[in-house]
C-alpha positions as CSV (number, residue, x, y, z in Angstrom):
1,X,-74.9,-29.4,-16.0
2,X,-72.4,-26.7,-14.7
3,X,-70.2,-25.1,-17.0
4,X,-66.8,-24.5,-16.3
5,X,-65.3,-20.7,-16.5
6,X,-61.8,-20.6,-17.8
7,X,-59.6,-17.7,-18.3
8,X,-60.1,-14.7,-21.0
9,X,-57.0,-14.2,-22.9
10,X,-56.7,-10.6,-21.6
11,X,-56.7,-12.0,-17.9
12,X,-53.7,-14.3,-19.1
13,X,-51.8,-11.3,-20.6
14,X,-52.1,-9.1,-17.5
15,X,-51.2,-12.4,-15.3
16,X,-48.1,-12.6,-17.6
17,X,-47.3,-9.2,-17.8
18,X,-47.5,-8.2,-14.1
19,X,-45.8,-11.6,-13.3
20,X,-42.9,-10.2,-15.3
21,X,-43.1,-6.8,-13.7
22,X,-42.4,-8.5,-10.3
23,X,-39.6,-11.1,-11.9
24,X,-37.7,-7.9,-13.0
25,X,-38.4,-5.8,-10.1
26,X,-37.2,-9.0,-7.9
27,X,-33.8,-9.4,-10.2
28,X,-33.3,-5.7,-10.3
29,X,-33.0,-5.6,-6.3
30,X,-30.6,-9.3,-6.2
31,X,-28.1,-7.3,-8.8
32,X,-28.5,-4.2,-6.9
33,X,-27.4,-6.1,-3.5
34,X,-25.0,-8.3,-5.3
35,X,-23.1,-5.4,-6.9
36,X,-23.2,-3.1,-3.6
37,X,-21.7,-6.1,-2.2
38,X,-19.1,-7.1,-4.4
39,X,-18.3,-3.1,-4.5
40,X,-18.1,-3.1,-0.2
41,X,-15.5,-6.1,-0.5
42,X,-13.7,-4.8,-3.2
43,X,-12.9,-1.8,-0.9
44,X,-12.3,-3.7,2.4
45,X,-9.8,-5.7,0.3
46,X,-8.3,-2.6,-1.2
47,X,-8.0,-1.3,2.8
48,X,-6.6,-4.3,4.2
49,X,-4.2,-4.6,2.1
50,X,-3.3,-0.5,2.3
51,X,-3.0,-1.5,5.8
52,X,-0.7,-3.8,5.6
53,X,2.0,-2.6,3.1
54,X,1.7,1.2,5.3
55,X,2.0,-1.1,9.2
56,X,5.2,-3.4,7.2
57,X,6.9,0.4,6.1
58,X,6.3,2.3,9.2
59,X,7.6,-1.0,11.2
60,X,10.7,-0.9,9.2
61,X,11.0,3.1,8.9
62,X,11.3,3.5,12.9
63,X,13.9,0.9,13.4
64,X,15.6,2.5,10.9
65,X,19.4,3.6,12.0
66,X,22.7,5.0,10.2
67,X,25.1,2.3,9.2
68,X,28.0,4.4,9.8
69,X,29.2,8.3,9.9
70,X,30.4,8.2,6.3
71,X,27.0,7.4,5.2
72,X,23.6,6.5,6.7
73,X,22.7,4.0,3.6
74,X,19.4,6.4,3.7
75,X,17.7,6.4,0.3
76,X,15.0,7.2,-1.4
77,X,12.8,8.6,-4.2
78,X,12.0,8.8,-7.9
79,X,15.6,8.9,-8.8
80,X,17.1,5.9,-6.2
81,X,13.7,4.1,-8.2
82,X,12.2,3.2,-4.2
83,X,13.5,3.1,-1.0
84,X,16.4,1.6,0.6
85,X,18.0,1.7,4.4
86,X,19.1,-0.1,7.1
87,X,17.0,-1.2,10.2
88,X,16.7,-3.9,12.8
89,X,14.6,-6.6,12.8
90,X,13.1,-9.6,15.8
91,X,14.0,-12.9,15.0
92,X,12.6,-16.3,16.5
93,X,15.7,-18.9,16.5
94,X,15.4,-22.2,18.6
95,X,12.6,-20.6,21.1
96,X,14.5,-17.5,21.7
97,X,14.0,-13.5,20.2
98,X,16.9,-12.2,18.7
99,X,17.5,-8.6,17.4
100,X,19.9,-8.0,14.2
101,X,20.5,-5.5,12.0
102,X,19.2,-6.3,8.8
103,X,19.0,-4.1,4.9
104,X,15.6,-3.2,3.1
105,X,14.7,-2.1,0.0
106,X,11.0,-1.5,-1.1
107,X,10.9,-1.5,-5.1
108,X,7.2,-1.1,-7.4
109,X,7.7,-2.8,-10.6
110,X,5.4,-3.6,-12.8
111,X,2.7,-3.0,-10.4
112,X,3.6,-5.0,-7.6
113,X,5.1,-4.2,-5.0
114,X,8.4,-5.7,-3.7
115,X,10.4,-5.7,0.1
116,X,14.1,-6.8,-0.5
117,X,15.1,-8.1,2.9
118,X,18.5,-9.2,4.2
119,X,19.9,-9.7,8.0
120,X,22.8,-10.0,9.7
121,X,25.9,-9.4,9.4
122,X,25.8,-9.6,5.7
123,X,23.3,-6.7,5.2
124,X,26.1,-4.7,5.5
125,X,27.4,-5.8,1.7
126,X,25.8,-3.3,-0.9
127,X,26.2,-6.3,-3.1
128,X,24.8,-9.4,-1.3
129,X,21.8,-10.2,-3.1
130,X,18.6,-9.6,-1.3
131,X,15.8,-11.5,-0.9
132,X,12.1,-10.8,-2.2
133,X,9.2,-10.8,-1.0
134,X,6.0,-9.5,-2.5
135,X,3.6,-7.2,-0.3
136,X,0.8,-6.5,-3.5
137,X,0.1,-6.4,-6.6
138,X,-2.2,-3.5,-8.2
139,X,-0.1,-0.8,-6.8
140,X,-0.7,1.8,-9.4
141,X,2.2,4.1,-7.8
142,X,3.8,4.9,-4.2
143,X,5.4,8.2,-3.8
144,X,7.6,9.2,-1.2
145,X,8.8,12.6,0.6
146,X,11.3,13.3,3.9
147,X,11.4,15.8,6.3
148,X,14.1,18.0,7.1
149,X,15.3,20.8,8.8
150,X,15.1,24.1,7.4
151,X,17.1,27.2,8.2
152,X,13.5,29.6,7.2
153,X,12.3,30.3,10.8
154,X,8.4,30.7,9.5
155,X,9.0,27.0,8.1
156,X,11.4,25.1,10.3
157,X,10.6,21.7,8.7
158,X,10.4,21.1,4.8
159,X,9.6,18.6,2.2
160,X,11.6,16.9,-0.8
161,X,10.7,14.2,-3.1
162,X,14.3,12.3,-2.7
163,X,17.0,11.8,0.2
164,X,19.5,12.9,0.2
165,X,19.2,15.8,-1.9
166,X,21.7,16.2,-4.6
167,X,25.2,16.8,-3.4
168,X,24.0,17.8,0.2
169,X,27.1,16.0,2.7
170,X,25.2,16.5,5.9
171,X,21.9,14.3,4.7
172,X,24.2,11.5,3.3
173,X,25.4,11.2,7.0
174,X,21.8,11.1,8.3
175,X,18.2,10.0,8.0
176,X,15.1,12.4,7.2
177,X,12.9,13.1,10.2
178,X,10.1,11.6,8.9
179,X,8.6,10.0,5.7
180,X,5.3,10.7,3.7
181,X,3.8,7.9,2.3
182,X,1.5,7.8,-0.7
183,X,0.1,4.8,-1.6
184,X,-2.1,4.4,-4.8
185,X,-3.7,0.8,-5.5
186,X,-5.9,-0.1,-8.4
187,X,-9.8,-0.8,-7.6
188,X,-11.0,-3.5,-10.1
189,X,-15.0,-4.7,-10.6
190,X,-15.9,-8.1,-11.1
191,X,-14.4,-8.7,-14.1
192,X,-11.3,-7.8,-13.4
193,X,-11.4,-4.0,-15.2
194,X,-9.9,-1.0,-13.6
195,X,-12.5,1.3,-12.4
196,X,-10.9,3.6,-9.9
197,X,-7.6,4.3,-8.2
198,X,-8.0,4.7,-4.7
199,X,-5.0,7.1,-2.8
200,X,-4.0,6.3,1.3
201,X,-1.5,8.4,2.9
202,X,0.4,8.4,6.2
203,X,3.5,9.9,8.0
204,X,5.7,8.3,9.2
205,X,8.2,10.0,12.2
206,X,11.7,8.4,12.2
207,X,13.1,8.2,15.9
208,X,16.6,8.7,14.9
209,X,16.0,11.2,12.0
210,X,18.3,14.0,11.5
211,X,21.5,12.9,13.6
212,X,24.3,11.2,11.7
């Protein structure tokens, strides 16, 4: 009669136990890739949409334009609480392209990131209401500085965090020559928690900056 050989007990632990070694070692990898990937979308996401807000701004910033001699409706800055002037903008109608002059106003509040937009003829009323349109949300801050002539030789163009500066008549009458950008947006991980704050910047060159 053959007798059958079954397992030892300490054959069945080391089974188990290495078994479990390469469970953990095989989950430890998954999260690994999981998180490196959830991480690498997070950041395109956080791009893109960097990339979007910045293309909308400089689109609008280089058809900017003065409204009229007494003032060029140029503001921005901490104080004017975001940025405000007055541009031109292509419009479909009825199969044809139209160009018209049009009013924006870029506002953060609360984190998100707003484009006031108004065309036409009525853009030209400081008090027609404008109408919203949200770029992001998660935008931790934007900060904003314009170029400018300066009379120091060794430093012909300069930097200030508003336009126009405090009672300065000739920048009222005209637009900056260009306008830094700094763009700060939240990174969140899965769960929705902030983990980082991620910073883009870009300079914008206005065509028509610094004539009235």
């Amino acid at each position: 009669m053959i007798k059958k050989k079954g397992f030892t007990l300490i054959e069945v632990l080391l089974a188990v136990s290495l078994s479990a070694v390469i469970v953990v070692g095989v989950y430890s990898a998954l999260q690994t890739g999981i998180l490196s990937y959830e991480k690498q979308e997070s950041a395109a996401g956080i791009y893109q949409t960097a990339k979007v807000i910045l293309n909308r701004m400089e689109s609008d910033l280089k058809n900017s334009y003065c409204y009229m001699q007494s003032g060029s409706g140029f503001k921005g800055g901490k104080a004017q609480s975001g940025l405000e002037f007055f541009s031109v903008s292509e419009v479909f109608e009825k199969g044809e392209s139209r160009i018209l002059p049009c009013r924006v106003r870029y506002e953060l509040t609360d984190k998100v990131l707003k484009r006031y937009f108004y065309r036409g003829l009525e853009a030209s009323e400081t008090n027609s209401l404008l109408e919203p349109q949200e770029l992001a949300a998660d935008i931790k801050d934007i900060s904003l500085e314009f170029a400018y002539r300066s009379s120091d030789a060794n430093n012909p163009i300069a930097w200030q965090d508003t336009w126009p500066a405090e009672q300065n008549q000739d920048q009222e009458k005209s637009l900056p020559l260009a306008v830094r950008i700094k763009l700060t947006l939240i990174e969140k991980d899965r769960h929705g928690e902030e983990v980082s704050a991620v910073d883009f910047l870009r300079t914008i060159a206005i065509p028509l900056g610094g004539n009235p």
